[in-house]
mmCIF file as Biopython writes it, N, C-alpha, C and O atoms, coordinates in Angstrom:
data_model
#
loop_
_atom_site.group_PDB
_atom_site.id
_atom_site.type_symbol
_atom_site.label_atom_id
_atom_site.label_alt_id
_atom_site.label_comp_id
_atom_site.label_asym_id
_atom_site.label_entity_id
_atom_site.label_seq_id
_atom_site.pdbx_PDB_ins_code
_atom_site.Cartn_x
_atom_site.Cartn_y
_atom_site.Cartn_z
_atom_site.occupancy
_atom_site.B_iso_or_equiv
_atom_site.auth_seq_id
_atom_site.auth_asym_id
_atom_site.pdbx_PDB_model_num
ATOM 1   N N  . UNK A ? 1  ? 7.473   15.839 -4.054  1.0 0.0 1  A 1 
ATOM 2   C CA . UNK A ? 1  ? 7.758   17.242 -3.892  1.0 0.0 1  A 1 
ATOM 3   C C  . UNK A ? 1  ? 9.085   17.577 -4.562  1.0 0.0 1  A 1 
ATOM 4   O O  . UNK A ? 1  ? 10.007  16.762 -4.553  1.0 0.0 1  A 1 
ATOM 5   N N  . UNK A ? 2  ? 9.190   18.783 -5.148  1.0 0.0 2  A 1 
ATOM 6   C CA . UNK A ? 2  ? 10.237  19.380 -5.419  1.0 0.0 2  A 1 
ATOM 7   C C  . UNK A ? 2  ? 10.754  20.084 -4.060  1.0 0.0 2  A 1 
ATOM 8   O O  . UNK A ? 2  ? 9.921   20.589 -3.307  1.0 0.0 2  A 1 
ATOM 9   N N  . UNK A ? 3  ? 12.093  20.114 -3.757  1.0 0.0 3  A 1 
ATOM 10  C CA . UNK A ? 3  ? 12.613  20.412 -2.593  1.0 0.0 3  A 1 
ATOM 11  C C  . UNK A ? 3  ? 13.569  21.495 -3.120  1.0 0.0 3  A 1 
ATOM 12  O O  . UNK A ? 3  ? 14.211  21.285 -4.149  1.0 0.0 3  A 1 
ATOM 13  N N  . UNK A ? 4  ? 13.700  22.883 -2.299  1.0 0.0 4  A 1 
ATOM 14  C CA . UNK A ? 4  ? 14.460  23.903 -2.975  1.0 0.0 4  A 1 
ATOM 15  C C  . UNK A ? 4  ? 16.040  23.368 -1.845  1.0 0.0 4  A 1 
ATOM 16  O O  . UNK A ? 4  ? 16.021  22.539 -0.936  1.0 0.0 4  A 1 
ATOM 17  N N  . UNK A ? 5  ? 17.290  24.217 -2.359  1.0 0.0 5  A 1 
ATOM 18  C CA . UNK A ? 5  ? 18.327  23.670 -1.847  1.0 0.0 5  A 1 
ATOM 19  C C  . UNK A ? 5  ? 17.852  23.963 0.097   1.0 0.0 5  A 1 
ATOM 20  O O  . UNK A ? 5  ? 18.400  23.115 0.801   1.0 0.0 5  A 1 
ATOM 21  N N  . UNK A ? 6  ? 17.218  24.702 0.680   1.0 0.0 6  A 1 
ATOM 22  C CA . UNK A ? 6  ? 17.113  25.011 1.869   1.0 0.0 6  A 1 
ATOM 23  C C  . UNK A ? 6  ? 16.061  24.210 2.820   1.0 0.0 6  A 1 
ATOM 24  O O  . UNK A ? 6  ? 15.794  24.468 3.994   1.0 0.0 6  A 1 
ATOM 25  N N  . UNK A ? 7  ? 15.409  22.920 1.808   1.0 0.0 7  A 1 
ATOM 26  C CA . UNK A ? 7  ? 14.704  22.215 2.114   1.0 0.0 7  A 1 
ATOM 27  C C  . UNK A ? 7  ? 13.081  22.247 2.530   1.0 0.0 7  A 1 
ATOM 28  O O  . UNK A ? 7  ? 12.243  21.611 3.170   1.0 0.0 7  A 1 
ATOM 29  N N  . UNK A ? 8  ? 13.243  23.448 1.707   1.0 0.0 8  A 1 
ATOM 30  C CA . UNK A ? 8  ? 11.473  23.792 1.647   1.0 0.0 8  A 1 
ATOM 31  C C  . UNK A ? 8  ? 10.479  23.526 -0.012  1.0 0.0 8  A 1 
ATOM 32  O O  . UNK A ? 8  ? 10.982  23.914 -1.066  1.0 0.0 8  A 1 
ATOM 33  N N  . UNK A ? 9  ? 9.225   22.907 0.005   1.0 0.0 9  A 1 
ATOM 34  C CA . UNK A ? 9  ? 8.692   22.502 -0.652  1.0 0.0 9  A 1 
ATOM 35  C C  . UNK A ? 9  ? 9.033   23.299 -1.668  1.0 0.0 9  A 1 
ATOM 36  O O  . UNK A ? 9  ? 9.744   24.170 -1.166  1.0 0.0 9  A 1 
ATOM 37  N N  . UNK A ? 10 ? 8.891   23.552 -3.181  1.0 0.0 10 A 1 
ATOM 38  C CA . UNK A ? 10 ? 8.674   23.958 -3.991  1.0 0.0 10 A 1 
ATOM 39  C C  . UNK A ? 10 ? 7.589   23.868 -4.595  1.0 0.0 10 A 1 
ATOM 40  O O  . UNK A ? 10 ? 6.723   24.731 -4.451  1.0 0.0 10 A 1 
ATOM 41  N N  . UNK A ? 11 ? 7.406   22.685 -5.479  1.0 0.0 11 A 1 
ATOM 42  C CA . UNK A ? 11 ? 6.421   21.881 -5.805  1.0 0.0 11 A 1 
ATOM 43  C C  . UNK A ? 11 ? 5.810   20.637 -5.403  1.0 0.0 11 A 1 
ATOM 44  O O  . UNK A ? 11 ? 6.523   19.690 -5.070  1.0 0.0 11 A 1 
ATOM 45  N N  . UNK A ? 12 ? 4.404   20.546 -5.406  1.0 0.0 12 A 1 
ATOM 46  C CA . UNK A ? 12 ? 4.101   19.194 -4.853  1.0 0.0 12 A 1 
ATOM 47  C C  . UNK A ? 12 ? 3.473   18.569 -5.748  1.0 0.0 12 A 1 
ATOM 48  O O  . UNK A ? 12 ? 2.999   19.343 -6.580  1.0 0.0 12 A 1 
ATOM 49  N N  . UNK A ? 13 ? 3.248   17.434 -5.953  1.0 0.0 13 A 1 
ATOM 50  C CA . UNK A ? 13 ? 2.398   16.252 -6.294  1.0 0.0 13 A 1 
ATOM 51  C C  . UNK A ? 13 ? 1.763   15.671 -5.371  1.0 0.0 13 A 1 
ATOM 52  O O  . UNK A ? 13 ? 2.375   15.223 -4.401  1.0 0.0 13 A 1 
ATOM 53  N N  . UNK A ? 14 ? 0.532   15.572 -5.475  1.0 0.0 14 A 1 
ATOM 54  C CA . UNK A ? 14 ? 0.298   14.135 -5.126  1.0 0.0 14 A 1 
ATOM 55  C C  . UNK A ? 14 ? -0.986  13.633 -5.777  1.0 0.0 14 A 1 
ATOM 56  O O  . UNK A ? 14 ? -1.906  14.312 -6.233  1.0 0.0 14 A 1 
ATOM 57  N N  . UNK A ? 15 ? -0.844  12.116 -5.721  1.0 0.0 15 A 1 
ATOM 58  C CA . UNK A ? 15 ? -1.373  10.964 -6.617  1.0 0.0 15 A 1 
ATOM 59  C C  . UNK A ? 15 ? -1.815  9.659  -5.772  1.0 0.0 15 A 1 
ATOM 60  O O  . UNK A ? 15 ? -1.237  8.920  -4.976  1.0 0.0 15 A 1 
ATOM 61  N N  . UNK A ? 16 ? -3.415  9.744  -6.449  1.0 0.0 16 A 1 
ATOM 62  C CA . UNK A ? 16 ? -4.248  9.220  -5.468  1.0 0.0 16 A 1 
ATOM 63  C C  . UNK A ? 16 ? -4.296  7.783  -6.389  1.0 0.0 16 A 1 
ATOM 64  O O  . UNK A ? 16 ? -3.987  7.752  -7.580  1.0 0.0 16 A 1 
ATOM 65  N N  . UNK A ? 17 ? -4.774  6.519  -5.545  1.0 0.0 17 A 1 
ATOM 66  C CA . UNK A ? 17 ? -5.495  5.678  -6.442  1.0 0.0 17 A 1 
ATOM 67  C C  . UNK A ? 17 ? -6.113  5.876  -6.961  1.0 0.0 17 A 1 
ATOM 68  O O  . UNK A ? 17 ? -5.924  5.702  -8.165  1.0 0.0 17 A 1 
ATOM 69  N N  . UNK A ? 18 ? -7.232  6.348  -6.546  1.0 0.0 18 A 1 
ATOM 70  C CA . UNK A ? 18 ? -8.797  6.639  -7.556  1.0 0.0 18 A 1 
ATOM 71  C C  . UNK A ? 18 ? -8.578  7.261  -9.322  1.0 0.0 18 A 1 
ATOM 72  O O  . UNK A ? 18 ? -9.367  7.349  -10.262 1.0 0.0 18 A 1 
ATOM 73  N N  . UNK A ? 19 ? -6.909  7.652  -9.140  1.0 0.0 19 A 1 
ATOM 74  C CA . UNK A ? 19 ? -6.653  8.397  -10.255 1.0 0.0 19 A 1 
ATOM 75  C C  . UNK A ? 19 ? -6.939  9.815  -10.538 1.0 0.0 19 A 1 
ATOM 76  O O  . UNK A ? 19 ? -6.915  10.355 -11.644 1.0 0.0 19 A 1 
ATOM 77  N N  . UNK A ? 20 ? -7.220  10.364 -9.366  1.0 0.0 20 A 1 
ATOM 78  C CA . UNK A ? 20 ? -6.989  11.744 -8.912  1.0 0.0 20 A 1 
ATOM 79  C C  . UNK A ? 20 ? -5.679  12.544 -8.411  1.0 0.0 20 A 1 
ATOM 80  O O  . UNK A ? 20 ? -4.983  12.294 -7.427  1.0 0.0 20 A 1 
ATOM 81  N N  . UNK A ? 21 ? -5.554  13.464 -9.260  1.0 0.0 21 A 1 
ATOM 82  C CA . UNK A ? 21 ? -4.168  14.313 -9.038  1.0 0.0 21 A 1 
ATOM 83  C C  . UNK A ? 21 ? -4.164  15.400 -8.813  1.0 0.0 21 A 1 
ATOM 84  O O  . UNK A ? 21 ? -4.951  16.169 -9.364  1.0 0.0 21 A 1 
ATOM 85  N N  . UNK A ? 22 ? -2.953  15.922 -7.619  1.0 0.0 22 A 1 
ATOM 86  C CA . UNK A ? 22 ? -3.277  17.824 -7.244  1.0 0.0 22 A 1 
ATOM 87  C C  . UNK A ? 22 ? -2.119  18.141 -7.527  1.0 0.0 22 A 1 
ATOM 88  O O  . UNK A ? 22 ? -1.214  17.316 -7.655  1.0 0.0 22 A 1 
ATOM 89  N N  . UNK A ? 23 ? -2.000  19.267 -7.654  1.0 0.0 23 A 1 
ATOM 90  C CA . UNK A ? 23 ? -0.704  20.060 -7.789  1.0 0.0 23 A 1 
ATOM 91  C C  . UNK A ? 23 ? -0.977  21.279 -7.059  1.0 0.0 23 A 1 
ATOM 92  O O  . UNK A ? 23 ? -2.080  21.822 -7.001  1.0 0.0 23 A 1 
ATOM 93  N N  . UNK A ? 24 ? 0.452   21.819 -6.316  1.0 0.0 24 A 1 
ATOM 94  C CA . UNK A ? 24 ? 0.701   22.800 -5.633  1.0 0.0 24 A 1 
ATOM 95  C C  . UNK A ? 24 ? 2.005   23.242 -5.544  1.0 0.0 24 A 1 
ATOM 96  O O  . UNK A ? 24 ? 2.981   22.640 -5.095  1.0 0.0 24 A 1 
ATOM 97  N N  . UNK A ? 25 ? 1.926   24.413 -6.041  1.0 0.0 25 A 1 
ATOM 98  C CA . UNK A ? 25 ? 3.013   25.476 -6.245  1.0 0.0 25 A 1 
ATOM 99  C C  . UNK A ? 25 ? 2.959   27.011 -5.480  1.0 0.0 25 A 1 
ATOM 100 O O  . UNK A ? 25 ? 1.889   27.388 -5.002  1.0 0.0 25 A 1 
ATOM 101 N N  . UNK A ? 26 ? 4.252   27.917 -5.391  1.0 0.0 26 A 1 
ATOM 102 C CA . UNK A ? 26 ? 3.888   28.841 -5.229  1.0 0.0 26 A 1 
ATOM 103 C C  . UNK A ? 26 ? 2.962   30.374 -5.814  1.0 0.0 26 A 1 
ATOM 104 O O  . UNK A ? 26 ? 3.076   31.577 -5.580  1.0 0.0 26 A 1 
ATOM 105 N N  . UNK A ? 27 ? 1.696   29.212 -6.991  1.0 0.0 27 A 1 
ATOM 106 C CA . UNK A ? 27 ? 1.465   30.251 -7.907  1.0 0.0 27 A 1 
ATOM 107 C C  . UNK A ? 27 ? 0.033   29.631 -7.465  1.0 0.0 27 A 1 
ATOM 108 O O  . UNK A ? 27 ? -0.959  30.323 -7.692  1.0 0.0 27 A 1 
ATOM 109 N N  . UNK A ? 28 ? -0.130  28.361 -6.845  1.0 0.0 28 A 1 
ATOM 110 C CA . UNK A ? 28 ? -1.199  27.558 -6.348  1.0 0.0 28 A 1 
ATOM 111 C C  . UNK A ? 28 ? -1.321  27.144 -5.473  1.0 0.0 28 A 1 
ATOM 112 O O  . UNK A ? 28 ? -2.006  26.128 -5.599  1.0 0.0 28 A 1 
ATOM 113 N N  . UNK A ? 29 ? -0.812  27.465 -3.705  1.0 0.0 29 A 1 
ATOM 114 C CA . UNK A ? 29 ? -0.715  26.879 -3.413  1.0 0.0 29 A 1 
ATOM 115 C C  . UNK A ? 29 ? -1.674  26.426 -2.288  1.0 0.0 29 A 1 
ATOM 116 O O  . UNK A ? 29 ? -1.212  25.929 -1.260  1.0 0.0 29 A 1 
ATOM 117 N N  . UNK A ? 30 ? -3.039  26.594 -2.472  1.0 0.0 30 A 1 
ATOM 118 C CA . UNK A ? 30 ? -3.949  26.213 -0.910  1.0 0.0 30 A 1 
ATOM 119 C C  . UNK A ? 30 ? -5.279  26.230 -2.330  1.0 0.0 30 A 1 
ATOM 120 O O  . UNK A ? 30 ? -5.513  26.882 -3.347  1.0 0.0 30 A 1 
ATOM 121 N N  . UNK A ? 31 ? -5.948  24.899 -1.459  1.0 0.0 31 A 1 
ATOM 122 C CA . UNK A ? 31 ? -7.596  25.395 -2.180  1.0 0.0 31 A 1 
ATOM 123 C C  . UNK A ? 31 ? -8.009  24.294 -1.230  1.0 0.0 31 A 1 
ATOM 124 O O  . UNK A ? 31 ? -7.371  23.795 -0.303  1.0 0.0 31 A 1 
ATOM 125 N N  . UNK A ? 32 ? -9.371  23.999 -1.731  1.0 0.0 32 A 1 
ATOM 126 C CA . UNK A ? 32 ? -10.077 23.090 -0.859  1.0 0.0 32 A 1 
ATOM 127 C C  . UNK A ? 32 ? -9.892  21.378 -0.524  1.0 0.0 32 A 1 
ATOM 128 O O  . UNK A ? 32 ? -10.487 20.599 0.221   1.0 0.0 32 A 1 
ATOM 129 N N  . UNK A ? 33 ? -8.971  21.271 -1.297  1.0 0.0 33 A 1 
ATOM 130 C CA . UNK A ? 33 ? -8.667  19.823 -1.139  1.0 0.0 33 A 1 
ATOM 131 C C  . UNK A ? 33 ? -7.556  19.709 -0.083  1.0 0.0 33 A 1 
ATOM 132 O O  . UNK A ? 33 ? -7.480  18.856 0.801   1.0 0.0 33 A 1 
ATOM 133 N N  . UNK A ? 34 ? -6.429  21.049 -0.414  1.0 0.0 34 A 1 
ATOM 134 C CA . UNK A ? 34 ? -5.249  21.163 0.856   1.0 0.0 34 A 1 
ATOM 135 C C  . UNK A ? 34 ? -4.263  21.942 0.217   1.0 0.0 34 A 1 
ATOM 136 O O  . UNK A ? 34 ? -4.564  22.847 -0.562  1.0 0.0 34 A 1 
ATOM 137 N N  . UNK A ? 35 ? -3.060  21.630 0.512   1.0 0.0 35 A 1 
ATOM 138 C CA . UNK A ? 35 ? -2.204  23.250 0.019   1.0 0.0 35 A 1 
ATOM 139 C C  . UNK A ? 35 ? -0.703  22.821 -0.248  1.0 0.0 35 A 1 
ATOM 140 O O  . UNK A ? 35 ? -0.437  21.620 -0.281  1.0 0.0 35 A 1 
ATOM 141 N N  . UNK A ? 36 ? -0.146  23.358 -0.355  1.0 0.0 36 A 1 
ATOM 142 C CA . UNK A ? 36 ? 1.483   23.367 -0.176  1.0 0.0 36 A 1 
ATOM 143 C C  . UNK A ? 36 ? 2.269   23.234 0.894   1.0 0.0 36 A 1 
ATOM 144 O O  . UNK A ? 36 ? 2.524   24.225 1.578   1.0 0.0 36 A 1 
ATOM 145 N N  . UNK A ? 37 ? 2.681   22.225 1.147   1.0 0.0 37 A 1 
ATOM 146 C CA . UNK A ? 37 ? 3.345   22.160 2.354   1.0 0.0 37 A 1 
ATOM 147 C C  . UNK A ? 37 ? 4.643   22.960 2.654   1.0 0.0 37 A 1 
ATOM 148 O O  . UNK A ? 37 ? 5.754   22.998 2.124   1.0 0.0 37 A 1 
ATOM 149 N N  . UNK A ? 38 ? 3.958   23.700 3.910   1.0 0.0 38 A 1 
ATOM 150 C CA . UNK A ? 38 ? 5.070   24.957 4.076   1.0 0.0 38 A 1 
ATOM 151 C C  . UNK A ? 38 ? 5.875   24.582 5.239   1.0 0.0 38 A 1 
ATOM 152 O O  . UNK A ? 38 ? 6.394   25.565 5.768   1.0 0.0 38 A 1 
ATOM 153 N N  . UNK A ? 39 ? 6.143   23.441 5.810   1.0 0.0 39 A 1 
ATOM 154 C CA . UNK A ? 39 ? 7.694   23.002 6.483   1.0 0.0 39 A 1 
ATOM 155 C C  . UNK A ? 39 ? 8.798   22.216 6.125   1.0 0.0 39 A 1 
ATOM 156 O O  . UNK A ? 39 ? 8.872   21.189 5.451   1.0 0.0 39 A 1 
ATOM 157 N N  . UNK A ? 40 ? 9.444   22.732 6.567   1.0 0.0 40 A 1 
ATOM 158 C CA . UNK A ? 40 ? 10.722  22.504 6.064   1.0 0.0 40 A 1 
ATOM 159 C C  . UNK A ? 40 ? 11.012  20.467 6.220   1.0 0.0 40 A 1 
ATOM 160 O O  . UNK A ? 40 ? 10.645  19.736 7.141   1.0 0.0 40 A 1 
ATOM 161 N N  . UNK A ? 41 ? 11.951  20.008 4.654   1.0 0.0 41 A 1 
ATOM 162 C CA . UNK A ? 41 ? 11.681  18.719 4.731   1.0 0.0 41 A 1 
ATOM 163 C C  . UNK A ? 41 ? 12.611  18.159 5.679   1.0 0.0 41 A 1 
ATOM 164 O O  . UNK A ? 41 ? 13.600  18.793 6.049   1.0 0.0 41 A 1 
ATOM 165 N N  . UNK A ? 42 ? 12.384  17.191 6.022   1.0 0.0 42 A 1 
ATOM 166 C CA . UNK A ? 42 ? 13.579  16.094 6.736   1.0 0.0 42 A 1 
ATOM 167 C C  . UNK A ? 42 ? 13.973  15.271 5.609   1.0 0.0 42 A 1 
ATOM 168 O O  . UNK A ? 42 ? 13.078  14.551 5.166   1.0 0.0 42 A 1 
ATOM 169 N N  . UNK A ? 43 ? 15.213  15.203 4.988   1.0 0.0 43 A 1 
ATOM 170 C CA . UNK A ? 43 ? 15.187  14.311 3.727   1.0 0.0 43 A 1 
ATOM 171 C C  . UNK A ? 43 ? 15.226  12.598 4.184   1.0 0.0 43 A 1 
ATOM 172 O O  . UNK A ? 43 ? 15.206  11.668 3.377   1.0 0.0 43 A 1 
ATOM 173 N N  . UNK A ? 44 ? 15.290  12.466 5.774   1.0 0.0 44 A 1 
ATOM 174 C CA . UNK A ? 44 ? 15.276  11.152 5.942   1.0 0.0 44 A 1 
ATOM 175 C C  . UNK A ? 44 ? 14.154  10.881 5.996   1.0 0.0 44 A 1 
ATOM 176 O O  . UNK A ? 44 ? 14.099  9.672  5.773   1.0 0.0 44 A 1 
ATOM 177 N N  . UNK A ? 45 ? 12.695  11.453 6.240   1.0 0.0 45 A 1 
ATOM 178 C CA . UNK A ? 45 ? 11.131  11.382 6.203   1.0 0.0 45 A 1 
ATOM 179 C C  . UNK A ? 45 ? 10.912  10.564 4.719   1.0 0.0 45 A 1 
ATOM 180 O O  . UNK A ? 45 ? 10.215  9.552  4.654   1.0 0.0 45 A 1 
ATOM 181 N N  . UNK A ? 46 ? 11.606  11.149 3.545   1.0 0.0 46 A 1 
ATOM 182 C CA . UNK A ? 46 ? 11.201  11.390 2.313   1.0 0.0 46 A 1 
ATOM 183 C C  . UNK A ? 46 ? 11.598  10.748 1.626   1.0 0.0 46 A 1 
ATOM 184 O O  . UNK A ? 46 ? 11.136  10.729 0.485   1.0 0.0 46 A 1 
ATOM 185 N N  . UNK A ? 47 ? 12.787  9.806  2.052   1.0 0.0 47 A 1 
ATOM 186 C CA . UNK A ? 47 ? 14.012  9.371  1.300   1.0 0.0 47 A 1 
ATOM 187 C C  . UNK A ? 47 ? 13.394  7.853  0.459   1.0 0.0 47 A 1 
ATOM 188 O O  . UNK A ? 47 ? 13.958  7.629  -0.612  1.0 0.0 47 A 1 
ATOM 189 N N  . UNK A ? 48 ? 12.708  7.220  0.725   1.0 0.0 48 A 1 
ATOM 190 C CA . UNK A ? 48 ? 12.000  6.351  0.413   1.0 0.0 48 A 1 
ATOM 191 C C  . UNK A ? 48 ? 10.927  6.210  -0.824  1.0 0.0 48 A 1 
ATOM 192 O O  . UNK A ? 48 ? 10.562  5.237  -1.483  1.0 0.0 48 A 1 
ATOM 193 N N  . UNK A ? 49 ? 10.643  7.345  -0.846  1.0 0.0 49 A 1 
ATOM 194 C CA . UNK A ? 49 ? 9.603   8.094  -2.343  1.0 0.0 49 A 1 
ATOM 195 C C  . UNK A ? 49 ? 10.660  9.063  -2.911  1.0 0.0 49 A 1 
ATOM 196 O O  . UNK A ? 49 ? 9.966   9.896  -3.494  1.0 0.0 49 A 1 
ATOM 197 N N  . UNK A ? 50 ? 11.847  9.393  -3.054  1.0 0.0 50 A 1 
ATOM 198 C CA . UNK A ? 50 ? 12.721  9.688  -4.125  1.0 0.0 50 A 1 
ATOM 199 C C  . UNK A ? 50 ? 12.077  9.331  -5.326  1.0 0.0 50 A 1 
ATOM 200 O O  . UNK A ? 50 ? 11.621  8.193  -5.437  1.0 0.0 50 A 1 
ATOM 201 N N  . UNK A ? 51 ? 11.959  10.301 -6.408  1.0 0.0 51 A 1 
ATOM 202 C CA . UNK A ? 51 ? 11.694  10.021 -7.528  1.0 0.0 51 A 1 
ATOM 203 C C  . UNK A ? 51 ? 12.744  10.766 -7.934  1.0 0.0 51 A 1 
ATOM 204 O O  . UNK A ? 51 ? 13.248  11.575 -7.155  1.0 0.0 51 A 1 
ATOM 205 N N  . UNK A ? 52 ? 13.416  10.528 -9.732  1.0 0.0 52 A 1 
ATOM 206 C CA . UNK A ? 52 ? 13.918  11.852 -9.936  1.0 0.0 52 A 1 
ATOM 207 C C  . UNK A ? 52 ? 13.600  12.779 -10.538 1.0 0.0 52 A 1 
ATOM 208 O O  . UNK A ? 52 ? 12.648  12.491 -11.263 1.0 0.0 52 A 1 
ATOM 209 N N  . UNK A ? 53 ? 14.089  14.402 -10.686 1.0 0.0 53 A 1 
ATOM 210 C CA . UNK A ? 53 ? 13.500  15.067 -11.992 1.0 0.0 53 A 1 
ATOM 211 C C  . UNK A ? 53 ? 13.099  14.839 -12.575 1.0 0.0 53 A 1 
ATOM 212 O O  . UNK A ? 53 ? 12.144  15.479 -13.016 1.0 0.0 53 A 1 
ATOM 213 N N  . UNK A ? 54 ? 13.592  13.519 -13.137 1.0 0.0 54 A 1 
ATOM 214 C CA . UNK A ? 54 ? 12.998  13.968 -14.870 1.0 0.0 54 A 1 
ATOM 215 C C  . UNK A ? 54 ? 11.609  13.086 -14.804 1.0 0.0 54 A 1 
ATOM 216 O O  . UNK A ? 54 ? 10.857  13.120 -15.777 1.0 0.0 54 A 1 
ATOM 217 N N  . UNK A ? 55 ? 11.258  12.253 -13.583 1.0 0.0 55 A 1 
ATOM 218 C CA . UNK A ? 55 ? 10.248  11.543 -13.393 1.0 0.0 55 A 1 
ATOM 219 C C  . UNK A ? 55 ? 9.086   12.606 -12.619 1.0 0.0 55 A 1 
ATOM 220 O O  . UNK A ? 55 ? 7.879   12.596 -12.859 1.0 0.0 55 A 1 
ATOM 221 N N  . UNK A ? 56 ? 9.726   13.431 -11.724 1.0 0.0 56 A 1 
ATOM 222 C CA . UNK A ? 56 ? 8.990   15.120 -11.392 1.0 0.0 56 A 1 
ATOM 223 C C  . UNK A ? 56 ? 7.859   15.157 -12.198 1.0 0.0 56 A 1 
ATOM 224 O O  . UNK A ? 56 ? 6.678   14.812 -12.172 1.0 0.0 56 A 1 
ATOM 225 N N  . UNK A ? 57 ? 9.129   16.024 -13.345 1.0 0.0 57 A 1 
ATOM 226 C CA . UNK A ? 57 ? 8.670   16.592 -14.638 1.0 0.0 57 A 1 
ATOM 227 C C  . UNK A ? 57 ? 7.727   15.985 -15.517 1.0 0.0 57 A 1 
ATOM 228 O O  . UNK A ? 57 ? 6.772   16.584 -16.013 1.0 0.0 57 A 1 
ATOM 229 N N  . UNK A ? 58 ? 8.076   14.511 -15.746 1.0 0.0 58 A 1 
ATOM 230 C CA . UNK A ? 58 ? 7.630   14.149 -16.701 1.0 0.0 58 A 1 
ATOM 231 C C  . UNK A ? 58 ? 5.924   14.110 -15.999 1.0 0.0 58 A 1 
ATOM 232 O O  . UNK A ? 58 ? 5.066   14.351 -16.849 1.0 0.0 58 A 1 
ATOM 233 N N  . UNK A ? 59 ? 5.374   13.830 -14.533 1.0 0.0 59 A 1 
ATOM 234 C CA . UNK A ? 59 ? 3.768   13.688 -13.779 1.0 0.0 59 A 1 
ATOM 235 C C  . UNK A ? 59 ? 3.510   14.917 -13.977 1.0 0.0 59 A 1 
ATOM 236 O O  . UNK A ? 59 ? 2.320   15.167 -14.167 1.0 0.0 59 A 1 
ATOM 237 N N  . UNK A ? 60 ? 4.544   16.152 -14.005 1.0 0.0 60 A 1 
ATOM 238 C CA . UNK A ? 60 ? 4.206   17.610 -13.560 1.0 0.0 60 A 1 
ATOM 239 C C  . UNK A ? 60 ? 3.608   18.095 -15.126 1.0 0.0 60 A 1 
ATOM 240 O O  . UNK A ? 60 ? 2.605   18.809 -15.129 1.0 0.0 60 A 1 
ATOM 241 N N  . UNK A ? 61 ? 4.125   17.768 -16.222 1.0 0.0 61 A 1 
ATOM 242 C CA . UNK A ? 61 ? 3.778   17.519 -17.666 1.0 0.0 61 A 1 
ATOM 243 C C  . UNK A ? 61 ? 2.622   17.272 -18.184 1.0 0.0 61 A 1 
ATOM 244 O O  . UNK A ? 61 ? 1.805   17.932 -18.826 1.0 0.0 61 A 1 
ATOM 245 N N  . UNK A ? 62 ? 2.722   15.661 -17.602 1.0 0.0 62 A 1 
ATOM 246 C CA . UNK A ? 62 ? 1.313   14.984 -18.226 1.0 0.0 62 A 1 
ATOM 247 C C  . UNK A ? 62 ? 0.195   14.408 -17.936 1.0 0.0 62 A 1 
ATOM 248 O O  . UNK A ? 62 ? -0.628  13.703 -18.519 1.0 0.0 62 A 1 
ATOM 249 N N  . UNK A ? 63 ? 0.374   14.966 -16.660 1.0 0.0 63 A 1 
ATOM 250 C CA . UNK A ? 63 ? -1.719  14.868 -15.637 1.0 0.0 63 A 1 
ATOM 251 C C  . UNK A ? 63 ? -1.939  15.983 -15.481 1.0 0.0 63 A 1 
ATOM 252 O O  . UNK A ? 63 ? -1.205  16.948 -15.265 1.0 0.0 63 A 1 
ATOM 253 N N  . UNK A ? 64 ? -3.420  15.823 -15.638 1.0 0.0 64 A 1 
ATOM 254 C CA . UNK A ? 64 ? -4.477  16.676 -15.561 1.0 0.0 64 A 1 
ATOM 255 C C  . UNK A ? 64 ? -4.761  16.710 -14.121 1.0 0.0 64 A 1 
ATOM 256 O O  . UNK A ? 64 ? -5.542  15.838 -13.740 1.0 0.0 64 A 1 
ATOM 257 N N  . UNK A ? 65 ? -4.315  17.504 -13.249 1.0 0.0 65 A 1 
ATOM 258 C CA . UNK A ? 65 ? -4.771  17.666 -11.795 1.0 0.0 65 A 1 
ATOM 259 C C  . UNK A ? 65 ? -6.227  18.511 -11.779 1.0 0.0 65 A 1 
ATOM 260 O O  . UNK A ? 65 ? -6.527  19.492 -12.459 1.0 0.0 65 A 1 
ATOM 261 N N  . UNK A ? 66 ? -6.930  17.884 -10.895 1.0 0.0 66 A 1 
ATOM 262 C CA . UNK A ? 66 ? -8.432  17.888 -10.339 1.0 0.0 66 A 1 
ATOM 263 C C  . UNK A ? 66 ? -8.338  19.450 -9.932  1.0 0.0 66 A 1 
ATOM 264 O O  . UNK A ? 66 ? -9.232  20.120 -10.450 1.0 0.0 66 A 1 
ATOM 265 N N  . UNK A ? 67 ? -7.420  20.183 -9.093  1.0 0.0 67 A 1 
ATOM 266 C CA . UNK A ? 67 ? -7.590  21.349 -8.598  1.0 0.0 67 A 1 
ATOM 267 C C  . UNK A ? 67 ? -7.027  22.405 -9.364  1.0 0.0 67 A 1 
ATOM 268 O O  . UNK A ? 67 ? -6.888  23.405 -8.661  1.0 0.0 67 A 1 
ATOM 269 N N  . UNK A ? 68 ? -6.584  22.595 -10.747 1.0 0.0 68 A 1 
ATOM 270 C CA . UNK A ? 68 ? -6.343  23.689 -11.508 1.0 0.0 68 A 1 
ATOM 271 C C  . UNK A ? 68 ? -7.724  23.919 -12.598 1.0 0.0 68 A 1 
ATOM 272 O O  . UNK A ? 68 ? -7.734  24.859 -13.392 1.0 0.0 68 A 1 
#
């Protein structure tokens, strides 16, 4: 997830084994697979899957997500 400074989702990823990928934004954010997570993060929940920006960017870039 992208986390805005107030600790609410921005953007999400997520990345399945099967090699299935979703994305959810505030321009996308609910369909039938699931949605955008709209509570606020705990950064100690999360702290463990830290990726950084430019590693974000670079999944947010170059997969083809299943739900757009």
């Amino acid at each position: 997830m992208e986390i805005s400074g107030d600790l609410y989702p921005l953007r999400q990823i997520e990345v399945y084994e099967n090699g299935n990928v979703l994305f959810y934004d505030h321009n996308h954010f609910s369909d039938n697979y699931g949605r955008l997570c709209d509570k606020r993060i705990d950064t100690l929940d999360i702290q463990e899957f830290e990726i950084t920006q430019v590693e974000f960017e670079q999944v947010w870039e170059t997969k083809v997500p299943i739900n757009r």
